[in-house]
C-alpha angles and dihedrals in degrees: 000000000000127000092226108177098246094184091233118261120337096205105024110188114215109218129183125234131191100243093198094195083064108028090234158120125262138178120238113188117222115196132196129176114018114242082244096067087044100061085039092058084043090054089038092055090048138079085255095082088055121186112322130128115278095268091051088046098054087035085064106043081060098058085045083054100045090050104057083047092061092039095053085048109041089251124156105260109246115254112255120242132229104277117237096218112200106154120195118243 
């Protein structure tokens, strides 16, 4: 398996929890959806992903998304692949 960079949640949920050693309260985070998947529904729901088949489409939203997470880090930026172009008619 891959280390993509996933961004961490993008909605992470702070929920308290009884930590009984010290009689008190802590917070757990619960994530959800990563912040990867949600730049890559933005991009999807925008002109960016163009007019290709579902899977292109979704192909691209990812390389949109990975993208904007290197950019927000310094990372280099991932080298592009070769598209697989297959517009819908």
């Amino acid at each position: 398996m891959s280390n993509i960079n996933d961004g961490g949640p993008a909605f992470p949920n702070a929920e308290p929890m009884w930590d009984s050693a010290t009689n008190t309260y802590t917070r757990h985070i619960i994530g959800g959806m990563t912040l990867r998947d949600w730049f890559a529904g933005q991009a999807l729901a925008s002109d960016w992903a163009g007019d290709y088949s579902p899977t292109g489409a979704a192909e691209q939203a990812y390389r949109y998304a990975d993208a904007m997470l290197a950019e927000r880090t310094n990372e280099p930026r991932p080298q592009p692949k070769e598209a697989k172009l297959n517009y819908v008619n």
